[in-house]
TORNU-490394 format. One line per 4 residues: number of its first residue (from 1); for each residue x, y, z of C-alpha. Coordinates in nm, 4 decimals, decimal comma. Each point is the difference from the previous one (the first is absolute). Example, Ala and Ser with C-alpha at 12.3 -4.5 7.8 and 13.67 -1.06 7.14 Angstrom:
1	1,2300/-0,4500/0,7800; 0,1370/0,3440/-0,0660
END
This chain:
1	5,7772/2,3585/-0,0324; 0,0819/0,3765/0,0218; 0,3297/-0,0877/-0,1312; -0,1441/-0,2184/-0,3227
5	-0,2233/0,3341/-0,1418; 0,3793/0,2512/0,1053; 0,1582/-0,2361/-0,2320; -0,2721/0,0421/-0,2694
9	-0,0380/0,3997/0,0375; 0,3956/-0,0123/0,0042; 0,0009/-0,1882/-0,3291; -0,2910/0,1843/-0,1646
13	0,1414/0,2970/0,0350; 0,3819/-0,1123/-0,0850; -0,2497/-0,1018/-0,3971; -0,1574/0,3369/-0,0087
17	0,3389/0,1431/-0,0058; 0,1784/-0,2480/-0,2163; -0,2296/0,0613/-0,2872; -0,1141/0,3463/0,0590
21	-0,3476/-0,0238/0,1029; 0,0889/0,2019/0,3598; -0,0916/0,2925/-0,1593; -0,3606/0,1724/-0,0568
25	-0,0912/-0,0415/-0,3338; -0,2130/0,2827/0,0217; 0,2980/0,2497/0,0955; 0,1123/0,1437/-0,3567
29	0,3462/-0,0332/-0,1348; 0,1237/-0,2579/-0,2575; -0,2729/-0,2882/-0,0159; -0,2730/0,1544/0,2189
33	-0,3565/0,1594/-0,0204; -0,1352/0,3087/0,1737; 0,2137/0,2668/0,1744; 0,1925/0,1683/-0,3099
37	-0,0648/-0,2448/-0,2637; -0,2875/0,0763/-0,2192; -0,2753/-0,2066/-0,1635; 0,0572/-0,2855/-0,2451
41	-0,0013/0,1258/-0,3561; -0,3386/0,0008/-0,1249; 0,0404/-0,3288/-0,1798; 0,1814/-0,2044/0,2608
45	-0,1680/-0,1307/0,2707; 0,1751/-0,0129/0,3523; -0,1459/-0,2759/0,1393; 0,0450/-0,0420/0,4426
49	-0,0219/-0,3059/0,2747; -0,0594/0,0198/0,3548; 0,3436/-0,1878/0,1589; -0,1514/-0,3800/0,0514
53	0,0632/-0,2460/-0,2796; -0,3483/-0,0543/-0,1318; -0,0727/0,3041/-0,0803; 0,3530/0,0205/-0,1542
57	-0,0928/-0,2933/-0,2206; -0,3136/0,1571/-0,1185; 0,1886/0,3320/-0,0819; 0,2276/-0,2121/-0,1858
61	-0,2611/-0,1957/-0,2076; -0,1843/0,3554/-0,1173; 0,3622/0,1467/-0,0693; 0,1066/-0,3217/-0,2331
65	-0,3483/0,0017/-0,1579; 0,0026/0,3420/-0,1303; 0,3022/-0,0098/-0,0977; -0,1175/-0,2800/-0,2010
69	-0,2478/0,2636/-0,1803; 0,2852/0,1994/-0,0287; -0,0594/0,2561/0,2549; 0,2772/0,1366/0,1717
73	0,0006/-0,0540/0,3485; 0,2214/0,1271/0,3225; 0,0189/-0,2411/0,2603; -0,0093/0,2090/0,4003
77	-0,0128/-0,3308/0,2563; -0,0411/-0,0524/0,3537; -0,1221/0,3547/0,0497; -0,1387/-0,0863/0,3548
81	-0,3500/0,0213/0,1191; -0,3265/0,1529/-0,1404; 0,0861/0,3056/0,2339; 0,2818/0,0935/-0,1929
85	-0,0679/-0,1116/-0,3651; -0,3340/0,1113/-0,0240; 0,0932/0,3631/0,0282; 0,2712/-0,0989/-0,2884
89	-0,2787/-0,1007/-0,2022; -0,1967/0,3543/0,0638; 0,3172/0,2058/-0,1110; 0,0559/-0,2024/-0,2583
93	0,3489/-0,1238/0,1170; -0,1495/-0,3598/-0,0916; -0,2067/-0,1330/-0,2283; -0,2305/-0,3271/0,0621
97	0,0400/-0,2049/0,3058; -0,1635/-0,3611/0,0736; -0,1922/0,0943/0,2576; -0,2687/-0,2148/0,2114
101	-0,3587/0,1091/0,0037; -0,1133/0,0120/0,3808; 0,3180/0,1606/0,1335; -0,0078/0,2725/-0,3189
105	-0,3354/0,1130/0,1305; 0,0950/0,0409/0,3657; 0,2593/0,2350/-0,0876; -0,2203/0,2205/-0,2314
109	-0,2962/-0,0506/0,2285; 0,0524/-0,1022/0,3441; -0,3526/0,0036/0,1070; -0,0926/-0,2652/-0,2319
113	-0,1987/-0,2589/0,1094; 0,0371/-0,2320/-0,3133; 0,0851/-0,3587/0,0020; -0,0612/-0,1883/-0,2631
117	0,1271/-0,0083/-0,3184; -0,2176/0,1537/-0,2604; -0,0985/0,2600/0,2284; 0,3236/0,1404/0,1040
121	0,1143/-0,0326/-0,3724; -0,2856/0,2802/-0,0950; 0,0725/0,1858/0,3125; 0,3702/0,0235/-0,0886
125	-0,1286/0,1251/-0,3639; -0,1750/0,3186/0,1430; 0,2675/0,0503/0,2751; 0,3432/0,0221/-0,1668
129	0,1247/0,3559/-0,0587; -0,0113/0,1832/-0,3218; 0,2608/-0,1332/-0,2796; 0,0104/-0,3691/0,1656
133	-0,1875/-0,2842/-0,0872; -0,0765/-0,3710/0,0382; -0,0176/-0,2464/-0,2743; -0,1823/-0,3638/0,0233
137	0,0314/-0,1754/0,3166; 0,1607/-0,3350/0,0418; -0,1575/-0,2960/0,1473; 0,3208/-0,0329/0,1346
141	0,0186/0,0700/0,4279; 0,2532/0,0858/0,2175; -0,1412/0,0676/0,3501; 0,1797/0,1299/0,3427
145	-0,0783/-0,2791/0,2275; 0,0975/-0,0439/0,3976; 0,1981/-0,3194/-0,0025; 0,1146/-0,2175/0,2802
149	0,1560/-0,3956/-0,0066; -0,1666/-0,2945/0,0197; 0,1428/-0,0116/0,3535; -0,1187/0,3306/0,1107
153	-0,4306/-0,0682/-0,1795; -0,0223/-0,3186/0,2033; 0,1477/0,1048/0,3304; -0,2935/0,2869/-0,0315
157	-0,2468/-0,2359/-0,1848; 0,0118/0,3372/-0,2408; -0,1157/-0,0331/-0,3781; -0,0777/0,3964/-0,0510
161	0,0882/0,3589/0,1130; -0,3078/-0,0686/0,3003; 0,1375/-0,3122/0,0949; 0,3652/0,1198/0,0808
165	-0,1507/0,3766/0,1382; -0,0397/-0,0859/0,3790; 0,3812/-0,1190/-0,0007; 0,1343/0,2929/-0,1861
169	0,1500/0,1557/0,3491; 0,2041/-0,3362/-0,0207; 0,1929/0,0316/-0,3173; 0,2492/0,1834/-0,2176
173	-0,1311/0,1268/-0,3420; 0,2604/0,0849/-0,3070; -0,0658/0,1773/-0,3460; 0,0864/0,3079/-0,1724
177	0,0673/0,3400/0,1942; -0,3235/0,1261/-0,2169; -0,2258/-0,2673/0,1422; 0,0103/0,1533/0,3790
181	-0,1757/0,2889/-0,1271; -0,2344/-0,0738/-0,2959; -0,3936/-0,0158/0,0936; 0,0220/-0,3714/-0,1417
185	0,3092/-0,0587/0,2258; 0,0206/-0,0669/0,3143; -0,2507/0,2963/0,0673; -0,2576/-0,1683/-0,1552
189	0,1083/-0,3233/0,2229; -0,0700/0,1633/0,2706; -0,2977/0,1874/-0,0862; -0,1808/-0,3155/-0,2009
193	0,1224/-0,2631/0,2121; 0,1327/0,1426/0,3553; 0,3109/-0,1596/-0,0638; 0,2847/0,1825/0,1286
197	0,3471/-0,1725/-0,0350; 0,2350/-0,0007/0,2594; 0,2618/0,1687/-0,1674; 0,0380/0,0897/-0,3938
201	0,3487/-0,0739/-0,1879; 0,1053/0,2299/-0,3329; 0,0951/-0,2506/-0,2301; -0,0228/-0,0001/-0,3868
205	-0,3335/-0,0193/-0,2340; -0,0396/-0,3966/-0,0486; 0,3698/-0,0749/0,0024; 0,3156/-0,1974/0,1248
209	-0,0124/0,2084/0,3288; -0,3678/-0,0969/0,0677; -0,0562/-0,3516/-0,0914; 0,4056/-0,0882/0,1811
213	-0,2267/0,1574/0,3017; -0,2750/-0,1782/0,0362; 0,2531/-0,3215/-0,0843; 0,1779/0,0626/0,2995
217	-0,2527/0,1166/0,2305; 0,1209/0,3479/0,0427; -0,3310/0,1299/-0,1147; -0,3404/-0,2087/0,0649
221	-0,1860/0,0788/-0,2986; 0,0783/0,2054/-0,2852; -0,1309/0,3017/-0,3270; 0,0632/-0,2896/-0,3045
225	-0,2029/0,0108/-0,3215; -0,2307/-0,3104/-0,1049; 0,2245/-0,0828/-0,2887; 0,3019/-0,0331/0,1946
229	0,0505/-0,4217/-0,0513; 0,1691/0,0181/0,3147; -0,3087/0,0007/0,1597; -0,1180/-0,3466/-0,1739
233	0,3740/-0,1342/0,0107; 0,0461/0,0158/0,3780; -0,3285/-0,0448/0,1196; -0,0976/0,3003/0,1346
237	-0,3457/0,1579/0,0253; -0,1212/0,3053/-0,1876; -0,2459/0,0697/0,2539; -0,3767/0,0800/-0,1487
241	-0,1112/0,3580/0,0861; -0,3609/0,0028/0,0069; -0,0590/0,3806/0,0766; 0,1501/0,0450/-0,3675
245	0,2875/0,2130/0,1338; 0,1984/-0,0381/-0,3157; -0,2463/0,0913/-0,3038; 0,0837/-0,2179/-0,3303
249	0,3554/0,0674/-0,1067; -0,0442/-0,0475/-0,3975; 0,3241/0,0463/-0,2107; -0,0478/0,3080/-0,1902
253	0,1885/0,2015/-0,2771; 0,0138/0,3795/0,1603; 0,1169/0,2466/-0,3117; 0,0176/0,3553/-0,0409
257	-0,3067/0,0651/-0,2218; 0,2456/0,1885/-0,2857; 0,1765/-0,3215/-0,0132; -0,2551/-0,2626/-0,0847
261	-0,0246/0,0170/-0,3947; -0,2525/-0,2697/-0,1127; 0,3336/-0,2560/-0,0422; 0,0794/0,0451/0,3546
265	-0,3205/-0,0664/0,0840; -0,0278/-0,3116/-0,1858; 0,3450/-0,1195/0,1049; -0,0676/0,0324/0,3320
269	-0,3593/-0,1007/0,0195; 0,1103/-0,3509/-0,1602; 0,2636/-0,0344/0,2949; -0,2842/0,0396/0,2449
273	-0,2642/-0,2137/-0,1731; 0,2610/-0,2909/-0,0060; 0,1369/0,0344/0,3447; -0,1431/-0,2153/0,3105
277	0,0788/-0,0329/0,3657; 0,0675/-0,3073/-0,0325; 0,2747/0,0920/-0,2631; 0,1177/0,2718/0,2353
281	0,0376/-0,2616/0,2753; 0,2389/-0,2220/-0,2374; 0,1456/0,2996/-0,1601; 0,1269/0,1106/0,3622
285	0,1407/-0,3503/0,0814; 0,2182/-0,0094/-0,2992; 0,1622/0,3521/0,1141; 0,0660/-0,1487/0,3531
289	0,2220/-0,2119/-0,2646; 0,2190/0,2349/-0,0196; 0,2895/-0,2116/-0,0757; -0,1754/-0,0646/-0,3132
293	-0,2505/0,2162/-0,0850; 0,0065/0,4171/-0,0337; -0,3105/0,2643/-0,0432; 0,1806/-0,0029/-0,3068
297	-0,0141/-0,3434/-0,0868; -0,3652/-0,0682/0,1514; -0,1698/0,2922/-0,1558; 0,1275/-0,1275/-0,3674
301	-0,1149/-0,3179/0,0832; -0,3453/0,0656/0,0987; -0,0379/0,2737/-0,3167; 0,0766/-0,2643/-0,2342
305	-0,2354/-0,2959/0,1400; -0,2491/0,2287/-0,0498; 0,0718/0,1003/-0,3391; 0,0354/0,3849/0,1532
309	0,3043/0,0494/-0,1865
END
């Protein structure tokens, strides 16, 4: 089984370097943001993604549809996590972001208490810094949830976080390096639910690396996100977590204030009144086509069934 996830790391990384992406994104130079390259022209928006495919899509759908309204737009991908393209968005090295409500307000406030929805919404209103702001929320939710197989929830008779806790010394948990140290990581596992995992594996935010994992039983249960239609396609549980460890994760435009003319705005406010989880589920399992689909491909699609572009 050890060998199976090598193999994938090995070929991952063999990708990365075939088409470039080994590099940081953030590092300067030709094609990058921050470090010695300076802020997007003041009518072209730089628009970032974290490095998982959703929220690639979603950068991609706000890219095509402003360009639609014939803004000009520079496209900065697979960035990596909030801890390193949030600071891009406070220098100004990036733009707007899709960004997911909950999460957002952890990092700018991380003794919230906020949960639901509406709530952490306003919160995240009064919270961000000076020269960022929120536009409208999306019904549209992508949660971090603690996974395990169908195998794995009936040998422990486990539907939610409490269920699984008193056999956490029993199993191997895999997710992003981030997720070991984030209050609503495995910190707040511990602290919310006394569960304590055996041993924690650094693996990737959501991706090939985690889900071939928890396939082959290297890791027990896993750091996915709701929309993932893995989860649905191979019958595994997205365990419930009723101490609300991971607040509502709303899809949410993120844009530096100086940015957001009253067309932006409306562009991007139609994107998130249209978008559903439901659609984000589907949206993802047409990228896991990847034979026939690209962000590309999907993002156009979606823009033009709903008469965004």
């Amino acid at each position: 089984m050890k060998r199976t996830l090598a193999a994938v790391v090995g070929l991952l990384a063999l990708g990365l370097t075939a088409c470039g992406g080994g590099g940081d994104p953030l590092a300067g130079g030709s094609g990058g943001t921050g470090g010695d390259q300076p802020p997007a022209a003041a009518d072209t928006i730089r628009i970032g993604s974290a490095n998982f495919p959703e929220n690639r899509l979603l950068a991609e759908i706000y890219a095509q549809a402003l360009e639609a309204k014939g803004t000009t737009v520079e496209r900065q991908f697979g960035i990596g996590s909030r801890e390193v393209y949030f600071p891009a968005l406070q220098d100004g090295s990036i733009d707007l972001i899709p960004e997911y409500t909950g999460n957002l307000l952890q990092e700018v406030d991380p003794e919230t208490t906020a949960t639901a929805s509406e709530e952490v919404y306003q919160q995240l209103q009064e919270k961000l810094p000076d020269g960022l702001t929120v536009l409208e929320q999306s019904t549209a939710e992508n949660k971090d949830a603690v996974v395990i197989t169908g195998e794995t929830a009936q040998k422990y008779n486990a539907q939610s976080i409490a269920d699984l806790a008193p056999h956490c010394g029993e199993l191997v948990f895999g997710g992003p390096p981030e997720f070991a140290e984030r209050p609503n990581g495995l910190p707040g596992l511990e602290q919310l639910y006394g569960c304590t995992f055996a041993e924690f594996r650094s693996l990737d935010a959501g991706g090939p690396l985690t889900v071939t994992a928890l396939a082959d039983g290297t890791i027990q249960a896993a750091n996915l996100f709701t929309t993932d239609p893995v989860i649905e396609d191979r019958g595994w549980v997205a365990l419930e977590d009723p101490e609300n460890l991971f607040a509502a994760q709303n899809v949410v435009p993120l844009i530096n204030e100086e940015k957001a003319s009253e067309e932006v705005r409306s562009t991007l406010n139609a994107i998130s009144a249209a978008l559903t989880t439901e659609e984000l589920v589907e949206l993802n399992r047409k990228l896991n086509d990847a034979a026939n689909n690209t962000v590309e491909s999907v993002a156009t699609e979606w823009l033009t069934a709903n008469n965004l572009l």
